[in-house]
KEPARO-779184 format. One line per 5 residues: their letters; for each residue x, y, z of C-alpha. Coordinates in nm, 2 decimals, decimal comma. Layout:
<pts>
a) X Y Z; ...
</pts>
This chain:
<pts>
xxxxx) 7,90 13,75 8,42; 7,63 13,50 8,58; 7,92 13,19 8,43; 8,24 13,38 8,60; 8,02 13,42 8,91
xxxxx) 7,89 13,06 8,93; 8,25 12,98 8,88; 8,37 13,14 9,16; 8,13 13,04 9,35; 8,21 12,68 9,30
xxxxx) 8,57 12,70 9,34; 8,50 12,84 9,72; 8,27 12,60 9,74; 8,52 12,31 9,69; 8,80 12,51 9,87
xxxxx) 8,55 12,54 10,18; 8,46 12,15 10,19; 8,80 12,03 10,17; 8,92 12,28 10,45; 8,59 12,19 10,64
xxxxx) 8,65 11,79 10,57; 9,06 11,83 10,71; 8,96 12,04 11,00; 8,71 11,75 11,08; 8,98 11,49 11,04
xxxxx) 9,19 11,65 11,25; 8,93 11,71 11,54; 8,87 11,32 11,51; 9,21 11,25 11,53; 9,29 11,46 11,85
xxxxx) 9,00 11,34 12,03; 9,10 10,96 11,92; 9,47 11,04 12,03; 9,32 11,16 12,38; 9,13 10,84 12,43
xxxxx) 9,37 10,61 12,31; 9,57 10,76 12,56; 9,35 10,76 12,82; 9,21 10,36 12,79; 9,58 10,24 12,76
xxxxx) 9,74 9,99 13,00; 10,10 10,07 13,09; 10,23 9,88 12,86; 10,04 9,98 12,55; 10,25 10,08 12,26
xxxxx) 10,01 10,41 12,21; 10,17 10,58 12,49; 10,43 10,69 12,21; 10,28 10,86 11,95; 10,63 10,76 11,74
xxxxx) 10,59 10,53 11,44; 10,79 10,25 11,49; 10,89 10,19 11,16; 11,08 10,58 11,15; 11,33 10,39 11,36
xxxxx) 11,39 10,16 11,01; 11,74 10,27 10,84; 11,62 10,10 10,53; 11,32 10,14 10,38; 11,27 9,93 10,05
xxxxx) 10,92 10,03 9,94; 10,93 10,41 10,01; 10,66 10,63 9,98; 10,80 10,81 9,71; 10,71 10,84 9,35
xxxxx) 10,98 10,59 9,20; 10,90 10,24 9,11; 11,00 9,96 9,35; 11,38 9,82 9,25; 11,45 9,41 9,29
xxxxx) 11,79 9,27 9,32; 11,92 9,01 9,08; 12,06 8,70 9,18; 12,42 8,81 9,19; 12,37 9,10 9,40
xxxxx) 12,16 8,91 9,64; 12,44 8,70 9,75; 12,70 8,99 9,62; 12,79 9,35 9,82; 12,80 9,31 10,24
xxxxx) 12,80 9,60 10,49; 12,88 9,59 10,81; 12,62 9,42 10,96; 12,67 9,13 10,71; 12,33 9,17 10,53
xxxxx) 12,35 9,21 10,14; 12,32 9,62 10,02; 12,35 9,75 9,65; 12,29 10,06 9,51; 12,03 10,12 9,36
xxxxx) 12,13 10,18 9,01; 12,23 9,80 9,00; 11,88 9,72 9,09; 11,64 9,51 8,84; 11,29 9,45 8,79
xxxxx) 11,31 9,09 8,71; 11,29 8,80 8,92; 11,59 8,70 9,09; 11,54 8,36 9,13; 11,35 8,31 8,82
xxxxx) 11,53 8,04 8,66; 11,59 7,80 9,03; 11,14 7,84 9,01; 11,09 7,74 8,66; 11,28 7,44 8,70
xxxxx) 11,06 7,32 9,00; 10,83 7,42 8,81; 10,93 7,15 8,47; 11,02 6,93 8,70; 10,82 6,91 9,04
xxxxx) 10,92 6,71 9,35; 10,83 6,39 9,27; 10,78 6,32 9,66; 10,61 6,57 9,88; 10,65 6,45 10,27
xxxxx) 10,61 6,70 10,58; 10,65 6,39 10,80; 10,41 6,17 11,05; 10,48 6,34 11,37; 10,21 6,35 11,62
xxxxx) 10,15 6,69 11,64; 10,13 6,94 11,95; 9,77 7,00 11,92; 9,75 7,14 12,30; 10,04 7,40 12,16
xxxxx) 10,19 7,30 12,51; 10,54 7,35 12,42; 10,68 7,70 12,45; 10,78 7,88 12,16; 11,08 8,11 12,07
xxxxx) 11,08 8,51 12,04; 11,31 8,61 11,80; 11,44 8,97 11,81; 11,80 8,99 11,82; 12,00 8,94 11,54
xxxxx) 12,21 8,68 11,74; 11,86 8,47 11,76; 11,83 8,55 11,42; 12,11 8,39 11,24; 12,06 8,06 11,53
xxxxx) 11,67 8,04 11,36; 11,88 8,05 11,00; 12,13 7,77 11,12; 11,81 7,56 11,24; 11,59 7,61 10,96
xxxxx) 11,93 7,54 10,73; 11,86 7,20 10,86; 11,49 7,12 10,79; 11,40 6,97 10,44; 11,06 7,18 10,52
xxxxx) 10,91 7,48 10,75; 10,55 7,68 10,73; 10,59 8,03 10,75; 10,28 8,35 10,79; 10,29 8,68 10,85
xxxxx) 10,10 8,98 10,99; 10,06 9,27 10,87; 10,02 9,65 10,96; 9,92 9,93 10,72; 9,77 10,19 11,03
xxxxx) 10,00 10,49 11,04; 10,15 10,34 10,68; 10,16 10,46 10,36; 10,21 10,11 10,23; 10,20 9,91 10,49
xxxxx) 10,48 9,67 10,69; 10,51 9,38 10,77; 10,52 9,35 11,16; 10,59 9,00 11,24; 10,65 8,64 11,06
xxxxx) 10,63 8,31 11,22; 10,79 8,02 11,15; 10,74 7,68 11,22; 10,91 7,36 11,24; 10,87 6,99 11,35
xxxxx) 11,00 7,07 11,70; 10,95 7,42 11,76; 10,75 7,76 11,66; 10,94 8,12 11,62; 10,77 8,46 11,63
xxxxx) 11,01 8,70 11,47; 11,03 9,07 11,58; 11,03 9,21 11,24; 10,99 9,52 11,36; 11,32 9,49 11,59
xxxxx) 11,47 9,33 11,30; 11,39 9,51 11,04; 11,71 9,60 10,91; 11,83 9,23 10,96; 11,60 9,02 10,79
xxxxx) 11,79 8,98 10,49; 11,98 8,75 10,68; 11,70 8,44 10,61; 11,71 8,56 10,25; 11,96 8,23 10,17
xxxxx) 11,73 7,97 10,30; 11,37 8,12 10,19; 11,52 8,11 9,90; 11,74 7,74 9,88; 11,55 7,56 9,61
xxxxx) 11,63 7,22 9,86; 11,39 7,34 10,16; 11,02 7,34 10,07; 10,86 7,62 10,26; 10,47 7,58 10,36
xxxxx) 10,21 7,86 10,33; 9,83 7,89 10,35; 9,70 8,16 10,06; 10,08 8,31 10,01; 9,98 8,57 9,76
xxxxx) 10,00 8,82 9,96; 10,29 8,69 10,18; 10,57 8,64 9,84; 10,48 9,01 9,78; 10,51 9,16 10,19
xxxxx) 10,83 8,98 10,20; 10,96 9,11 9,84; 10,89 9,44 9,95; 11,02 9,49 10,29; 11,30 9,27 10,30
xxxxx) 11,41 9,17 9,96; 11,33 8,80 10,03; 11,22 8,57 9,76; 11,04 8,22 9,81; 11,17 7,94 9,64
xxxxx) 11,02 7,61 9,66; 10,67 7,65 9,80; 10,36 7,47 9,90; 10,05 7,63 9,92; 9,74 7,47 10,13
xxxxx) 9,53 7,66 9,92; 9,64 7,57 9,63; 9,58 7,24 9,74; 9,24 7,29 9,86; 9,15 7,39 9,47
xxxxx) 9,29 7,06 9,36; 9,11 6,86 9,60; 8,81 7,03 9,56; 8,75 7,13 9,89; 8,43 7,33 10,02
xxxxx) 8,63 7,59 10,15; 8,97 7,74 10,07; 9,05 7,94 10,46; 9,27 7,88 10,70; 9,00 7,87 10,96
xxxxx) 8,84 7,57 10,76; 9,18 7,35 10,74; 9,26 7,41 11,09; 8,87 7,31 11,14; 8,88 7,04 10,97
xxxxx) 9,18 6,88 11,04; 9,27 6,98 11,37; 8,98 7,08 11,52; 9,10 7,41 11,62; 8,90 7,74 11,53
xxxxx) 9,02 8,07 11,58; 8,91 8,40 11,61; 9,02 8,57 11,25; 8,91 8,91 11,38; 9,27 8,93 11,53
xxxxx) 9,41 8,90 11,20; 9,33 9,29 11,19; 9,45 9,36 11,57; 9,75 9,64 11,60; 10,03 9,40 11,53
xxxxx) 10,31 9,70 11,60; 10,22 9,67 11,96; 10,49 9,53 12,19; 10,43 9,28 12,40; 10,18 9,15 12,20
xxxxx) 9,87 9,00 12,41; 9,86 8,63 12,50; 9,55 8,58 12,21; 9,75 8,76 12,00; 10,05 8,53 12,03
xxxxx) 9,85 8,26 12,04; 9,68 8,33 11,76; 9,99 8,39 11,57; 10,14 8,10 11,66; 9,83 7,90 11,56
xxxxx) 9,90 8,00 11,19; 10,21 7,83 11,14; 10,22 7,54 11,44; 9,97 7,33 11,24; 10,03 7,36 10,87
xxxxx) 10,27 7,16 10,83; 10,04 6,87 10,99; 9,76 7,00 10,76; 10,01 7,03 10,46; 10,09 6,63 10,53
xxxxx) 9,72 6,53 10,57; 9,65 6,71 10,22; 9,95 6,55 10,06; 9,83 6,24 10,16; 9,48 6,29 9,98
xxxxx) 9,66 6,42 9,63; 9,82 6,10 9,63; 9,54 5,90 9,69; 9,36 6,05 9,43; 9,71 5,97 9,23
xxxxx) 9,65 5,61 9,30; 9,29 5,59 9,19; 9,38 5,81 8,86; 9,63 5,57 8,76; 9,44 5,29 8,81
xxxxx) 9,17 5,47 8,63; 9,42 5,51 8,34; 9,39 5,86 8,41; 9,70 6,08 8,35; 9,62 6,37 8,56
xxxxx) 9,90 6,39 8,87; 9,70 6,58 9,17; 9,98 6,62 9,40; 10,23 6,75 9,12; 9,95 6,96 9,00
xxxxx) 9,94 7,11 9,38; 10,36 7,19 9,37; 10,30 7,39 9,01; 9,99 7,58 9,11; 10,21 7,68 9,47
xxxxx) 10,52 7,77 9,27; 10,37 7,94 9,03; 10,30 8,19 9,30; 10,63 8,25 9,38; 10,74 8,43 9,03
xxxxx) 10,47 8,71 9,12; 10,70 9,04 9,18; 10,58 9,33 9,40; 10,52 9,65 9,21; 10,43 9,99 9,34
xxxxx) 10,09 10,15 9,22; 10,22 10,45 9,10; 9,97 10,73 8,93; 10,13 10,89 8,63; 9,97 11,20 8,76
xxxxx) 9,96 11,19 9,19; 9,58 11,26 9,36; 9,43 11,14 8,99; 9,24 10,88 9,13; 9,08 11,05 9,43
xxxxx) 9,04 11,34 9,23; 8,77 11,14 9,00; 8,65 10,97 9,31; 8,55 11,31 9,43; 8,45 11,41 9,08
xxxxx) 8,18 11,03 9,06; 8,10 11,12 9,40; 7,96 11,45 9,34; 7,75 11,39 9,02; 7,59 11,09 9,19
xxxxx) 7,51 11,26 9,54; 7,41 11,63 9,39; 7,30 11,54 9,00; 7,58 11,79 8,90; 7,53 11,76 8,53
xxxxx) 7,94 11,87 8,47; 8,21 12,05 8,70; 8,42 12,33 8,53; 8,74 12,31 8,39; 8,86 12,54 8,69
xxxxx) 8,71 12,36 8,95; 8,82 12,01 8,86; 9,18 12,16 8,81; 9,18 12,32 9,17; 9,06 11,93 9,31
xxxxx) 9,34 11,78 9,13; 9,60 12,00 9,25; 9,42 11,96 9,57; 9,46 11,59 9,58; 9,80 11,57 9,40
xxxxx) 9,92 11,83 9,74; 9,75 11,57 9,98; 9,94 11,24 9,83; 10,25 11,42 9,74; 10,30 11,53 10,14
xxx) 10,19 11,18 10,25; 10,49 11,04 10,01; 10,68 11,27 10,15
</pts>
């Protein structure tokens, strides 16, 4: 009687705190709605409570429950629709790389030269820069970049609002000129730089592109081929520090404010700091990339002269294109809410000294959580 009744009185128990914890959230929510509404300017994007990425017509990475699909090489130059940007169903999908064999062979054999040219570069950032959100402007940046033996590339990200997150802007940069790209506007035509991300010829330049390979993989189907990573090349030389901050320090003596890095990138127009500090991630690397080049091969010099075997800057290209055969994957649970069910579970012995939960009660949680993550998939 006393075990049925404690029972019971823990299932309510757990029923109330979730109810009381949503009802919470939801008062929180309202009352930040009202005074994100109230504080905006008249051109804040928060006058809209609309996500901007409903207005997507593909979505690669869904929120759903199935595991993310890549394209093989074939299809990725294969099946057009109308808009002239590769589609395939999803059947003919793969989980392997695409470009798989083009990276190993940079990877056996590397570059043997690594240049990003001597051009004095625009320190002042005087020179205006091009906003890129038609698909007109689009397929001009591919015919330019086409042309370039080497451009830097970043992104930013968004995850607010997101289940998994999207990427909300990429710029690129050459010797003449930077591009913000409206990857937002473009969404649904970004596969149209998937030919020269991924041209084996054209060395792309990235600072820390973990993350980047994978946010492009998933929302656009674009794969990097032929990469150089300042990071990479910060381990090799041994630097102090491996940011971006500490390069663009360092070599340009430029600092920025990396708190931006987690402003609302959705929002359109984006603030003059925010575009400036946008720009600033791709303008200089391809200065920084040279300086850093410069040093591996100086260090090559004094190794060979040394009798020493080890090459630094062809060390630099392997480490950076070893990045590129990472795939993105989707965490998926085999059983939905697990996770933040024994969150909840760890949680609640630690706070309360519960020394077990019933079978019942941990049951109801899971079902509880598995609800919550299934409707946010959905």
């Amino acid at each position: 009687m006393n075990n049925g009744y404690t029972v019971r009185v823990r299932v309510a128990f757990t029923v109330a705190t979730v109810a009381a914890v949503a009802a919470i959230m939801s008062i929180f929510s309202a009352a930040r709605r009202r005074k994100q509404r109230q504080s905006c300017s008249g051109s804040c994007y928060l006058h809209s409570e609309q996500k901007q990425q409903s207005a997507f017509k593909r979505v690669l990475a869904d929120n759903s429950y199935t595991p993310f699909k890549h394209l093989s090489n074939n299809q990725l130059e294969g099946y057009k629709d109308e808009s002239g940007i590769s589609c395939f169903p999803a059947e003919n999908a793969s989980n392997s790389h695409p470009f798989e064999a083009e990276i190993t062979a940079l990877l056996k054999t590397p570059q043997p030269e690594i240049e990003f040219g001597t051009e004095i570069v625009d320190f002042k950032m005087k020179n205006s820069y091009v906003w890129v959100h038609t698909e007109t402007q689009l397929k001009e940046l591919v015919d330019v970049l086409s042309e370039e033996r080497f451009f830097a590339v970043d992104t930013e990200q968004h995850s607010l609002r997101s289940y998994l997150g999207f990427t909300a802007l990429v710029q690129i940069s050459t010797r003449e000129k930077d591009y913000l790209v409206d990857t937002i506007a473009l969404h649904d035509f970004m596969g149209i730089l998937r030919p020269v991300f991924a041209n084996p010829s054209i060395c792309k330049v990235f600072h820390g592109a973990d993350n980047d390979i994978i946010w492009l993989q998933r929302d656009f189907h674009i794969y990097v081929v032929n990469l150089f990573d300042t990071s990479k090349a910060c381990e090799v030389l041994s630097k102090p520090q491996k940011s971006l901050a500490y390069l663009l320090e360092t070599y340009c003596g430029v600092t920025t404010n990396k708190l931006l890095q987690r402003e609302d990138w959705r929002q359109r127009p984006l603030s003059e700091e925010m575009l400036h500090y946008a720009r600033t991630d791709a303008h200089f690397l391809l200065y920084i990339a040279n300086c850093m080049i410069n040093e591996l091969k100086q260090l090559d010099n004094e190794s060979s002269c040394s009798g020493d075997k080890f090459h630094f800057a062809l060390e630099a290209s392997k480490r950076s294109n070893m990045i590129c055969l990472q795939l993105f994957t989707k965490e998926i649970e085999a059983y939905p809410g697990e996770s933040s069910a024994l969150s909840l579970f760890s949680r609640q012995v630690s706070s309360h000294g519960c020394p077990s939960i019933s079978n019942e009660t941990q049951n109801i949680v899971r079902q509880l959580c598995a609800w919550r993550d299934l409707m946010f998939a959905n």
